[in-house]
C-alpha positions in Angstrom: 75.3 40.9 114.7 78.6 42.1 114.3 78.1 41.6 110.1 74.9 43.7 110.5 76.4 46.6 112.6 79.6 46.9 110.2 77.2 47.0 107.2 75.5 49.7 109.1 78.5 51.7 109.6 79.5 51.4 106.1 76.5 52.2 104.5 76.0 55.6 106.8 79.8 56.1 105.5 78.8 56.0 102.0 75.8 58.0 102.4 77.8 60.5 104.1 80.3 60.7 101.4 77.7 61.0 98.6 75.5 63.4 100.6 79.0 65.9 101.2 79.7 65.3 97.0 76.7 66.2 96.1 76.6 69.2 98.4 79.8 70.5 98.0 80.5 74.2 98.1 83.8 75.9 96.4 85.8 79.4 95.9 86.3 81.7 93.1 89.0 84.1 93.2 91.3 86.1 91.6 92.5 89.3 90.1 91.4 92.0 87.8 93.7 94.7 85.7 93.0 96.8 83.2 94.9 97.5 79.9 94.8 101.6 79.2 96.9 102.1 76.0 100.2 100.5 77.1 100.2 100.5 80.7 98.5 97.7 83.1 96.7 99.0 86.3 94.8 97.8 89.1 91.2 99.5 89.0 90.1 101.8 91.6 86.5 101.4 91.2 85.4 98.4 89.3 83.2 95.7 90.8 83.0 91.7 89.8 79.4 90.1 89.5 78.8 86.3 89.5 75.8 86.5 87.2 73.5 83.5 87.7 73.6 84.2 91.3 73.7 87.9 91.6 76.4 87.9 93.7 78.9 91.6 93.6 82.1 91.9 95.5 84.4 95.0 95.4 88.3 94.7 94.2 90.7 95.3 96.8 93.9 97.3 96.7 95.6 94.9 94.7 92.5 94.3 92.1 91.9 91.1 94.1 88.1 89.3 94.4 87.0 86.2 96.0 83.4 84.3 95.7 82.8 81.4 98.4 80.3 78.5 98.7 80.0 78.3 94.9 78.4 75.4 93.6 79.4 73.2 90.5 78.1 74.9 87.0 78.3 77.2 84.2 78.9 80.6 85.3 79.6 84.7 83.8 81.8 86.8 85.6 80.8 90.7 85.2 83.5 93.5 85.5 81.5 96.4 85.5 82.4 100.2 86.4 85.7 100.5 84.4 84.6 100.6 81.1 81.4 102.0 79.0 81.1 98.0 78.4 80.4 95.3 80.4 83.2 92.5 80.5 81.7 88.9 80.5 84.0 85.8 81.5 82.2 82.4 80.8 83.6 79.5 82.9 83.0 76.2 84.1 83.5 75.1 87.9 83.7 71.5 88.3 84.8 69.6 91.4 87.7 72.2 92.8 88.1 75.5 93.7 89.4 78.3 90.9 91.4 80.8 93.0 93.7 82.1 89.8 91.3 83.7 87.5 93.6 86.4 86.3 90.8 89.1 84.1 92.5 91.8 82.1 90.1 94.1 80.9 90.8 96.5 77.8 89.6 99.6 78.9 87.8 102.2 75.9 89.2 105.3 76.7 86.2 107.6 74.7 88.6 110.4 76.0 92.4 110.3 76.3 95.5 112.4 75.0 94.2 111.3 71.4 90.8 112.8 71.5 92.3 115.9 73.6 94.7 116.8 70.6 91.9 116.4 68.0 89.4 118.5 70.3 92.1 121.2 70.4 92.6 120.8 67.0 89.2 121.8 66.4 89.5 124.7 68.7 86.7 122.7 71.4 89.3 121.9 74.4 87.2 120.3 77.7 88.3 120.2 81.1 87.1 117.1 82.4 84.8 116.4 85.8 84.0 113.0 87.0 80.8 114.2 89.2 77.8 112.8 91.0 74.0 112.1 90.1 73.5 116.4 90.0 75.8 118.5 88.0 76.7 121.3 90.1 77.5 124.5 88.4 79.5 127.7 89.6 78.5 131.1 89.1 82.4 132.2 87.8 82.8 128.9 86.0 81.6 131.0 82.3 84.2 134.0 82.9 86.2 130.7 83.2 85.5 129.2 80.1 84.9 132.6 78.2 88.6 133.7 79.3 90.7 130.2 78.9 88.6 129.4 75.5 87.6 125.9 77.7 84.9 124.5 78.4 83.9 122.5 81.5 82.3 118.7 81.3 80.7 116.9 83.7 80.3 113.2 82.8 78.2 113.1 86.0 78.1 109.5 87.7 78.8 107.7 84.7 82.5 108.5 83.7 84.9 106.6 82.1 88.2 105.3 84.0 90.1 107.5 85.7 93.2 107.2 84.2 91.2 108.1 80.7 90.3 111.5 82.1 93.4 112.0 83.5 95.1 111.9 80.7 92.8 113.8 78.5 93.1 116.9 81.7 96.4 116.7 81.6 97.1 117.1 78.0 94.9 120.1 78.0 96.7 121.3 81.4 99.7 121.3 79.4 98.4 123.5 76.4 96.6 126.2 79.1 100.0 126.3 80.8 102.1 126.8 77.6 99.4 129.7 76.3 98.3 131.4 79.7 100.6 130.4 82.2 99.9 128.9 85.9 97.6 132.0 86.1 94.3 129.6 85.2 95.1 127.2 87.6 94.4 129.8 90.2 90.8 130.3 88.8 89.7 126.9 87.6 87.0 125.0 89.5 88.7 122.4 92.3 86.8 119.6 90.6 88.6 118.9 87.7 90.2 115.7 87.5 94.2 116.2 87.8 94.3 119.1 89.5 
């Protein structure tokens, strides 16, 4: 009897082991920066998708995400909302957690200091607005542009990273300050990005 009820006990032990493997359940975390010409930054506004699941968390402050109760498999990390591309990260998680998944994402700046010089260049400077769904446009904002030889774009909700406006704006800031003075600053819509 005692042979039967230790078999017993050792069988449900194995089962239970087996049943826990086979159901097992693990964590995906890390960081995300992103490389704008020389400089390294944590993202403001990017999100991270675990694809095959459909599964989006947000970045903290520190560019930090975390996925729990991840099975084993093939999977495709999505950073999207930093870039006019999509960044795809294929892995594979086996039988353990992966909690230092660094991502650095190259970020294409279609506007920076580069594409402000050769817009002013060809005499076609922008101030830049990062905007919603609906453009909104101000009555003075063509005295604006008519005066300052400027012109006002609205990439609406699908801008490019921050930083890549900023330092288009700021460039042109510079050239507006040098011809006209601070006087334009006093007239120029409060939406632009930099100001």
């Amino acid at each position: 009897m005692k042979t039967l009820y230790l078999f017993i006990t050792l069988f449900l032990c194995l089962y239970c082991v087996q049943a826990q493997t086979r159901h097992e359940h693990y964590m995906i975390s890390g960081t995300v920066k992103v490389v704008i010409t020389n400089d390294t930054i944590i993202p403001d506004n990017a999100v991270v998708e675990l694809e095959q699941i459909r599964q989006i968390t947000e970045l903290d402050s520190m560019g930090f995400f975390q996925f729990k109760g991840i099975k084993p498999g093939t999977y495709k990390l999505k950073v999207h909302g930093y870039s006019s591309t999509t960044t795809d990260t294929m892995f594979v998680l086996k039988a353990t957690s992966i909690t230092v998944l660094n991502l650095l994402v190259v970020s294409n700046c279609e506007v920076n200091e580069e594409k402000a010089k050769q817009d002013l260049t060809e005499n076609k400077p922008r101030l830049l607005i990062s905007g919603g769904i609906t453009p909104i446009v101000y009555s003075k904002q063509y005295a604006f542009e008519k005066k300052y030889g400027v012109k006002y774009f609205d990439f609406g909700c699908s801008a490019p990273a921050t930083e890549c406006i900023l330092s288009y704006n700021q460039y042109v800031f510079e050239y507006l300050d040098t011809k006209y003075g601070k006087k334009w600053r006093q007239e120029v819509r409060n939406d632009v990005v930099g100001l």
